[in-house]
C-alpha positions, 0 to 999 in steps of 0.5 A, spaced: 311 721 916 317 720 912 315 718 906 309 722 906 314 728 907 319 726 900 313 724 896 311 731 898 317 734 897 318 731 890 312 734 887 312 740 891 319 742 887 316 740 881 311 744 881 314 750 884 319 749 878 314 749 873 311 756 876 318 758 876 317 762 882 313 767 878 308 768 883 313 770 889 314 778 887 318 779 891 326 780 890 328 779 897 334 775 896 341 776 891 342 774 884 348 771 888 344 768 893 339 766 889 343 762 884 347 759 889 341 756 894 336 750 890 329 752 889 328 745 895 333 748 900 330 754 899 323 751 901 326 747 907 329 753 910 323 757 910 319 751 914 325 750 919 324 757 920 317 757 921 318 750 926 324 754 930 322 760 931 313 762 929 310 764 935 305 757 935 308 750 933 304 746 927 305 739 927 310 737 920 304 734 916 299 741 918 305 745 915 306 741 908 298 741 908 299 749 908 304 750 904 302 746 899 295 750 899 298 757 899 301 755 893 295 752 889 292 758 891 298 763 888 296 760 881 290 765 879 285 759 878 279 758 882 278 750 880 285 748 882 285 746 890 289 742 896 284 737 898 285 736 906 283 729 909 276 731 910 275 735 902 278 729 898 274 724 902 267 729 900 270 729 894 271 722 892 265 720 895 260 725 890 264 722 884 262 716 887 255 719 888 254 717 894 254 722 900 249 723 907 242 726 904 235 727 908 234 723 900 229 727 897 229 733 892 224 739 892 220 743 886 216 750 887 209 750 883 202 754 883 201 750 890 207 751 894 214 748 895 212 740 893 216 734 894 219 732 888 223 725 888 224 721 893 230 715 893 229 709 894 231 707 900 233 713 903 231 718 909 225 721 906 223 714 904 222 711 910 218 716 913 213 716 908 214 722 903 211 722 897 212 726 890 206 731 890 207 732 897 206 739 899 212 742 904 208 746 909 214 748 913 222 746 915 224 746 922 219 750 924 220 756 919 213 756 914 216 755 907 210 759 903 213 762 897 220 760 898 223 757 892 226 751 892 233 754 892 232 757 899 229 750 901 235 746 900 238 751 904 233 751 910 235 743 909 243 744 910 242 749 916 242 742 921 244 737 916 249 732 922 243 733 927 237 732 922 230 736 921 223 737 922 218 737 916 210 738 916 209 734 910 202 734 907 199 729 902 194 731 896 189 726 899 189 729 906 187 736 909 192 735 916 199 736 916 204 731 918 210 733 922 216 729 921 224 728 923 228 726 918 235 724 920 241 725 914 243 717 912 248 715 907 246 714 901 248 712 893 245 719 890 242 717 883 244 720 877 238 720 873 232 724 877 226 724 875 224 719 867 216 720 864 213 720 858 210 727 857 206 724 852 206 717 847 211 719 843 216 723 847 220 722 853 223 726 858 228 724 863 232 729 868 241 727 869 243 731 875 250 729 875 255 725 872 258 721 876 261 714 876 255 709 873 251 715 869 252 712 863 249 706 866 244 711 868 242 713 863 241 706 859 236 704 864 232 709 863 232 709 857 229 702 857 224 704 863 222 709 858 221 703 852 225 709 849 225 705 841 217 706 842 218 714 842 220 719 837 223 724 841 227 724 848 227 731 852 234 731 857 234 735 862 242 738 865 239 744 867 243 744 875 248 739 873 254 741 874 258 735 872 263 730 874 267 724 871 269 726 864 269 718 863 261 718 864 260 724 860 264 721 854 260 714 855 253 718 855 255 723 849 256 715 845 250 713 846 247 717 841 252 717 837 255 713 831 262 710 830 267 715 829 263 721 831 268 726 835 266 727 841 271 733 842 278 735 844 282 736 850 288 741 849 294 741 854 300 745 853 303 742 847 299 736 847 292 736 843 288 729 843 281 728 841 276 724 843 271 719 839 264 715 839 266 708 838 260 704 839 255 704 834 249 709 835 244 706 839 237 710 837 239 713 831 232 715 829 231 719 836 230 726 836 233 730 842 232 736 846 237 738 850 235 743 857 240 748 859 241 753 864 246 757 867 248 751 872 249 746 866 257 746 868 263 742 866 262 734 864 254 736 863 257 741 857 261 737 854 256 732 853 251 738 850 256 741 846 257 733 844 250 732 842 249 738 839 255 740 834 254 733 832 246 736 829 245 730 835 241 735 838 238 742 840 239 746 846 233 750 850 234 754 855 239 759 858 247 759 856 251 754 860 256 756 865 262 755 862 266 750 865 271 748 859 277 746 862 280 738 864 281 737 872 286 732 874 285 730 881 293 727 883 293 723 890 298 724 895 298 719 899 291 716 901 288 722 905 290 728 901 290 730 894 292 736 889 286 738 884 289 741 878 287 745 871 290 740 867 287 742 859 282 745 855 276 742 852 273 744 846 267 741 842 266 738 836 265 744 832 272 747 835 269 752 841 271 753 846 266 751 852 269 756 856 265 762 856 259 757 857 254 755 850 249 758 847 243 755 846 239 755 840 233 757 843 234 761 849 228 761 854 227 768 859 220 769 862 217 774 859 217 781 864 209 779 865 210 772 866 215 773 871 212 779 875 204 774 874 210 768 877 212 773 883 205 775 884 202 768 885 207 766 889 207 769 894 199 767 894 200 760 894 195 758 901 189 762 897 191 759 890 193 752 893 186 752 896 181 754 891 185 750 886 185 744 891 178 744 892 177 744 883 181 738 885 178 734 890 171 736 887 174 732 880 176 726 883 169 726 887 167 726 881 172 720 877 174 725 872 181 723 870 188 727 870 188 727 863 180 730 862 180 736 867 178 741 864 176 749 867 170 752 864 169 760 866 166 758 873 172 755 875 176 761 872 171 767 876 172 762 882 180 762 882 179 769 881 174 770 887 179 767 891 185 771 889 182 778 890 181 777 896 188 775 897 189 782 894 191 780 887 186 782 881 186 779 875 181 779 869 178 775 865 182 777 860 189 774 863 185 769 867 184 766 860 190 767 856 192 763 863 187 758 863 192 753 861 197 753 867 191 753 872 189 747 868 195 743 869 196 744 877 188 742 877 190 736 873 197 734 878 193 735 884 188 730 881 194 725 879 197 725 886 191 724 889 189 719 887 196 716 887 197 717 879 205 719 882 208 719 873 201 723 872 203 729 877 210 728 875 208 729 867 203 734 869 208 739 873 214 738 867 208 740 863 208 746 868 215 749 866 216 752 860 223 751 858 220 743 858 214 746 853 220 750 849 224 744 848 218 740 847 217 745 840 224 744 837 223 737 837 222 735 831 217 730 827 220 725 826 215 718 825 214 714 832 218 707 831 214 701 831 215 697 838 219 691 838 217 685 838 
């Protein structure tokens, strides 16, 4: 405890002394008084008084931890934190990418909420769910029509005890109950890694954490990226991690000495560069973005695209341009400090967020049609299930279903009776999204997991809007 105290204590009077106790306000000393006490006695004073004489006792090391919060909270930033034994350990193990996890993450689509990912090895896996798997309900509350942000927040209302799911497979017509209990586990980098087509892939990083640069190669390489011409990543959701990782990741697609930016602290300026020969040179890149596309995933964007390495799709970035240094006090506690500014290779700030070069909003029919469709998932998984099931009957494969205007009438049929008319009209200038859902049922039942996959991407129109930026560019011969 001594040690924990002096060691505290010398890092306390120097941040205090940095601030030079602006943020106290108020002058309840003399000028006298004031020259006369040491910032340190005076900070000793006040906790000998709150020992002696607050009405309930804390123990030293609580006292410090509470001091040492107010006083990171006074700075007027809201990323720089005390992190208490049980914050910094949750904190080491998201870099670490590990954490407890039910292992699986979730898409909403036409049908209904559906099983997206399930890593290997992880609760879900062991229970036998699926990618394609619809999600008939969690701990017992029906998730029709919900989106997949109120599913992770049904999953996290008895995550330390664990949760009843009714899982239900394309190929079946009964729901299955199942617990799953949350189980640590290394909570992968990459998500999901298709080829939309023969010449462009798509892989999806969802953090930055340690080894997503080894991550990222990987997939590359499960991708048998040089046989493409162009390469889709998603950092939708992404809300960054290690600046290491993100550095690693920007210089695989750059050249020797091409700036990855600069980091700006106080007085100090230095910049960062790629120093390993560009790995893919001929690959173009699409970068997909969104509002939660935040701090390392940023520099990674801006990296790319100031570069001309790259082009963003989707909606502006977070924001999050600043330098966080995390500093240890002892093994249990730790004090997270904005330490620096980043800006890009073009020299913007990416405080404020980056706009992207083509932004994608759904039109206000297209989202008022997505709101009605939702909330008929039941009616609409339904009728689109049997279009499905009567393909597979019939051997016809994902990539050959077609709707003709039967199918369309009978889609049509089905969702009046739900209380939603539709015409012909927008029945045919939609065709194509019903298409799709038919061809990712037929995929998933029949075990086609990187069909349905590609299928539901094809789905999703930031993918189809960065799919149309991607340049033309000549797909390389196959390695040998």
């Amino acid at each position: 405890m001594r040690w924990f105290r002096l060691r505290f204590l010398v890092f306390f009077v120097g941040l205090i002394a940095g601030l030079a106790l602006g943020v106290a306000g108020t002058r309840w000393w003399t000028r006298a008084d004031r020259d006369s006490i040491a910032t340190a006695q005076v900070f000793e004073h006040v906790l000998q008084e709150i020992r002696t004489n607050f009405v309930d006792s804390l123990s030293d090391e609580d006292l410090y931890a509470r001091a040492a919060r107010g006083v990171v909270g006074t700075l007027g930033d809201p990323y720089s934190s005390f992190l208490g034994p049980e914050e910094f350990r949750a904190y080491r193990e998201q870099l670490r990418g590990r954490g407890r996890t039910f292992g699986f993450t979730l898409e909403s689509g036409l049908t209904g909420l559906r099983v997206a990912l399930v890593v290997p090895g992880s609760p879900a896996d062991r229970a036998g769910l699926e990618p394609g798997d619809f999600v008939v309900d969690i701990g017992g509350r029906p998730s029709r029509g919900w989106t997949t942000g109120q599913a992770l927040a049904a999953l996290q209302v008895d995550s330390t005890g664990g949760i009843s799911v009714r899982i239900q497979s394309p190929a079946d017509s009964v729901p299955v109950e199942t617990r799953l209990e949350p189980g640590p586990a290394r909570l992968p980098a990459i998500g999901r890694v298709v080829r939309l087509s023969d010449s462009v892939g798509y892989l999806s990083l969802r953090t930055v954490s340690d080894r997503a640069s080894d991550e990222v190669r990987d997939a590359l390489t499960q991708l048998r990226v040089w046989e493409l011409g162009g390469l889709v990543i998603d950092l939708r959701g992404n809300l960054g991690g290690r600046l290491e990782e993100a550095l690693a990741v920007a210089d695989i697609f750059l050249g020797p000495g091409r700036r990855i930016g600069t980091v700006s602290k106080r007085r100090l300026r230095w910049g960062y560069a790629a120093a390993h020969p560009e790995a893919y040179p001929t690959l173009a890149l699409t970068l997909l973005v969104d509002g939660k596309t935040a701090s390392s995933a940023e520099i990674i964007a801006a990296a790319l695209r100031d570069n001309g390495r790259a082009r963003l799709v989707g909606e502006r970035t977070f924001g999050k341009g600043l330098i966080q240094t995390t500093i240890p006090l002892g093994d249990s506690m730790a004090v997270r400090l904005t330490t620096g500014r980043w800006q890009g290779p073009g020299g913007e700030l990416i405080t404020g967020g980056l706009v992207p070069d083509s932004v994608v909003t759904p039109a206000p029919w297209a989202a008022s049609l997505g709101r009605s469709l939702a909330a008929r998932t039941d009616a609409l998984g339904e009728v689109l299930l049997a279009l499905a099931n009567r393909r597979v009957a019939d051997s016809v494969p994902a990539d050959s279903v077609t709707l003709d205007r039967a199918d369309h009438d009978l889609i049509r049929g089905r969702l009046r009776q739900a209380g939603l008319s539709l015409s012909r009209r927008t029945m045919a200038i939609h065709g194509e999204l019903f298409r799709r859902e038919v061809a990712r049922l037929v995929a998933a039942s029949t075990g086609d997991a990187l069909g349905a996959a590609r299928f539901a991407l094809l789905s999703d129109p930031v993918v189809t809007a960065g799919l149309a930026v991607l340049p033309r560019v000549p797909i390389p011969d196959s390695r040998p």
